[in-house]
C-alpha positions in Angstrom: -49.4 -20.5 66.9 -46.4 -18.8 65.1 -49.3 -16.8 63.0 -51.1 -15.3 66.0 -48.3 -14.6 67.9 -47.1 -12.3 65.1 -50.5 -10.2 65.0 -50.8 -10.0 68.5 -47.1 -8.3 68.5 -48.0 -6.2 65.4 -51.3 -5.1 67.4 -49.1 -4.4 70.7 -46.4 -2.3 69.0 -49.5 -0.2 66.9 -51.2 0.0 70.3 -48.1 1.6 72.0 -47.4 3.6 69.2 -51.3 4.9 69.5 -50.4 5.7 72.9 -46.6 7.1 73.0 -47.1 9.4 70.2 -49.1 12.3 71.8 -46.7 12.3 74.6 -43.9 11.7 72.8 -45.2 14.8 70.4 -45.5 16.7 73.7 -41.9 16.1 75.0 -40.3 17.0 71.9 -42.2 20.2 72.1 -41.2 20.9 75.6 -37.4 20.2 74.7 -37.6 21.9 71.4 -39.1 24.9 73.8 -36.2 25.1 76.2 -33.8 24.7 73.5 -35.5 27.9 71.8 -35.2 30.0 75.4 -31.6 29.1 75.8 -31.1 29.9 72.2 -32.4 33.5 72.8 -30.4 33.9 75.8 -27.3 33.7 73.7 -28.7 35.8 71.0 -29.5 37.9 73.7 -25.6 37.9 74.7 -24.3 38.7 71.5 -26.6 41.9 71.7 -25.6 42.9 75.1 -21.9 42.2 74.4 -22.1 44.1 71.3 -23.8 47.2 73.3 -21.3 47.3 75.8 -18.1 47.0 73.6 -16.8 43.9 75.1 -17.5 42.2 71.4 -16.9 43.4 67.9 -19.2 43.3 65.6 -17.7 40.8 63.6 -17.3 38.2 65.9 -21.2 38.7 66.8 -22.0 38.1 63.1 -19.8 34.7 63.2 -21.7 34.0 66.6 -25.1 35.3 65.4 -24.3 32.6 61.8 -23.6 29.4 64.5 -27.0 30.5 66.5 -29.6 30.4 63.0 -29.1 26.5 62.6 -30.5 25.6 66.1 -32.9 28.4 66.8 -34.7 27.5 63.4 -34.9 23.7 64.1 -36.6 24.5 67.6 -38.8 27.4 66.2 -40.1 24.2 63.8 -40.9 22.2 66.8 -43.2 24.5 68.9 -46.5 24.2 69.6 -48.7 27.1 68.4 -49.4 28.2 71.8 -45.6 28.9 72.3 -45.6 30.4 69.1 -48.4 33.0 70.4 -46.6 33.4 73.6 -45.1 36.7 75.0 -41.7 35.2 75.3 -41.8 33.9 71.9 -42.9 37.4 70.8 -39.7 38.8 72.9 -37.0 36.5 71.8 -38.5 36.7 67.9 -37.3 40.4 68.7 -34.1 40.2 70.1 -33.2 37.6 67.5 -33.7 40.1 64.9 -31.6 42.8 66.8 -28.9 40.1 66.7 -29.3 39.3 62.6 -29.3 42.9 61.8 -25.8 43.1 63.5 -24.7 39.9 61.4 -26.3 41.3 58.2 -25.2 44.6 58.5 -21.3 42.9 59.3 -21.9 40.9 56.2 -22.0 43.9 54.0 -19.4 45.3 55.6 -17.3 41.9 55.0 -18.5 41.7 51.4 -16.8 45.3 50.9 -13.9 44.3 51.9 -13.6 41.0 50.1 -14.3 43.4 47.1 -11.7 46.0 47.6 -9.2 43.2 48.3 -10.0 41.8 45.5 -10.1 44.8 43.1 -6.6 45.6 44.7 -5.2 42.0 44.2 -6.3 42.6 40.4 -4.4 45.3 40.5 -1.3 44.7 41.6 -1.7 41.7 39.2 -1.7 44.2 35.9 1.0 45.7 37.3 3.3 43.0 37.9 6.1 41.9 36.0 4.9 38.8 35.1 1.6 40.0 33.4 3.3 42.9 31.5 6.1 39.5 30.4 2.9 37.9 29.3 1.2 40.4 27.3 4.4 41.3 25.6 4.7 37.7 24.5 1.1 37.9 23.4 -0.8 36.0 25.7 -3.8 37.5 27.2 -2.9 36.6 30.9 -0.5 34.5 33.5 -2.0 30.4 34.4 -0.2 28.2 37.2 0.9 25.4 36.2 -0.3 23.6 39.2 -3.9 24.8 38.1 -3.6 23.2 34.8 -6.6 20.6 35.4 -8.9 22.7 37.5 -8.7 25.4 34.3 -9.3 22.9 32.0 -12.2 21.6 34.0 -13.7 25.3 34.5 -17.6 25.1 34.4 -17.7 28.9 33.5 -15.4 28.9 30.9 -14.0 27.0 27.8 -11.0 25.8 30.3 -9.1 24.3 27.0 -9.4 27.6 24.9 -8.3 29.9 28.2 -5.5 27.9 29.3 -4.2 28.0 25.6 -4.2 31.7 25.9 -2.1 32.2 29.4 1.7 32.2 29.8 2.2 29.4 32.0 4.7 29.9 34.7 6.0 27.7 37.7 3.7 28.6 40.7 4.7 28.2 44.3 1.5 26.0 45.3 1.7 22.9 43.5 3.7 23.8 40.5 7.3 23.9 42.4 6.4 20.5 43.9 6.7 18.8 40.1 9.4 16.1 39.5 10.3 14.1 36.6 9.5 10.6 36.5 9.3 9.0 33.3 10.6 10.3 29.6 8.5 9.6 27.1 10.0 10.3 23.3 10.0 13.3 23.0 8.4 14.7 26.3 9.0 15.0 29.8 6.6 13.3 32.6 6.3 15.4 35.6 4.1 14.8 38.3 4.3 15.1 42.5 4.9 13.0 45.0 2.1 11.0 46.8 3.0 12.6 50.3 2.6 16.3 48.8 -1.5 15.9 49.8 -3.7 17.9 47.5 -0.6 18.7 45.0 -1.0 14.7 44.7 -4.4 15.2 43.2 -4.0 15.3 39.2 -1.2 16.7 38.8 1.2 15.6 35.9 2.3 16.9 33.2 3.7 16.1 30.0 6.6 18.9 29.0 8.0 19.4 25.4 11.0 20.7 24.3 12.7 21.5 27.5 16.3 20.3 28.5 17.9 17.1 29.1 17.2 16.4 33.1 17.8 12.9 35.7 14.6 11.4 36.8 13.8 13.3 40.5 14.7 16.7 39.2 12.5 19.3 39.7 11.3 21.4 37.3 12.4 24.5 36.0 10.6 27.4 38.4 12.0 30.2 36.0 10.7 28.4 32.5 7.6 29.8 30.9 5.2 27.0 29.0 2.5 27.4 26.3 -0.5 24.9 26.9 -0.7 22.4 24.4 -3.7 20.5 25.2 -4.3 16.8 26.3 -2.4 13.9 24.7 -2.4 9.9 24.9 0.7 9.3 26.0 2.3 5.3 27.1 1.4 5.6 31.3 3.9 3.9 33.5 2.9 0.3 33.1 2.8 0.2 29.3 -0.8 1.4 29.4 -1.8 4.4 27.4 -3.2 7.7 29.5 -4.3 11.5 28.9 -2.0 13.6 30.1 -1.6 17.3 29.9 1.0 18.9 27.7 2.9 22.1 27.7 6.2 23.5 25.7 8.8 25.6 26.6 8.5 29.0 25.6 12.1 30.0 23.8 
């Protein structure tokens, strides 16, 4: 009967389940076990190798980072009887020897990161093209390859900061702009599919700028003002928002 066979194989697979599970518990102890001992011997290694000077301190703490993920997945799996072991105890031990070398390399990283930065900032107030922009009243220098991830700044009111930045021709995406479509009175620009992440959002809409043949690039040396988005006929017909800038006289 199609009704009893079904119960009688819903009874089986609960029985083997009542069964396997204990042992199956047990085996994934045991591996997670062995997976935590081999996991301390490479902690161990990174100690050792620091000790001796055959590795710096900063490849230990990228080392040290890859070992965390595992070591904490089979520390989850043992058995409390592991967990009270002398091993255990040992490795728990040279594990933290091997985090304080990351940790202490991350704050050495961090400081760096910082002073790089600070130096970068710099250098930035310094250079000609900030000290162009401030003189032209505008409170800083944007890309014009970075016009939609400004615009879409969580942090910030993108639309008010871009409006405030002398937009120049950047070397990332910016250079990569050609025109495509002339739209009374403004220029379409936008990249080519093949250019990969430049290909991502990136047109523009430019006003006021000179007479040019479909494929040209765009001006690198023109500066632009940020107008703001505008519904502008797309290349089918079809109205879409689009990004505008003017030239800067």
């Amino acid at each position: 009967m199609p009704g009893v066979s079904a119960v009688s194989r819903l009874l089986g697979a609960l029985f083997i389940a009542t069964v396997m599970t204990p042992a199956l518990a047990a085996d994934t102890a045991e591996v997670a076990w062995k997976g935590y001992l081999t996991d301390c011997e490479r902690f161990q290694q990174v100690v050792n190798n620091v000790q001796n000077g055959t590795l710096t301190a900063r490849e230990a703490m990228f080392r040290a980072d890859n070992l965390m993920r595992p070591v904490f997945v089979h520390r989850e799996q043992l058995t409390q009887a592991r967990l009270a072991s002398a091993d255990y105890a040992r490795c728990e031990n040279v594990i933290a020897q091997a985090t304080e070398i990351s940790n202490n390399e991350h704050n050495v990283q961090d400081k760096e990161i910082l002073q790089k930065a600070l130096k970068a900032e710099a250098e930035h107030l310094e250079s000609p093209e900030y000290r162009r922009a401030r003189a032209l009243g505008f409170s800083d220098v944007g890309e014009l390859g970075k016009l939609h991830e400004i615009a879409e700044d969580s942090d910030m009111d993108g639309e008010a900061y871009l409006k405030t930045l002398m937009i120049t021709v950047d070397w990332g995406c910016g250079r990569h702009f050609r025109a495509v479509r002339y739209v009374k009175p403004y220029v379409i620009y936008n990249t080519h599919p093949d250019e990969g992440s430049c290909a991502i959002y990136r047109e523009v809409a430019v006003l006021g700028g000179a007479m040019v043949e479909r494929g040209d690039t765009i001006d690198r040396d023109a500066i632009f003002q940020y107008v703001g988005w505008k519904k502008l006929e797309g290349p089918g017909g079809f109205p879409v928002d689009i990004q505008v800038v003017k030239v800067r006289k």
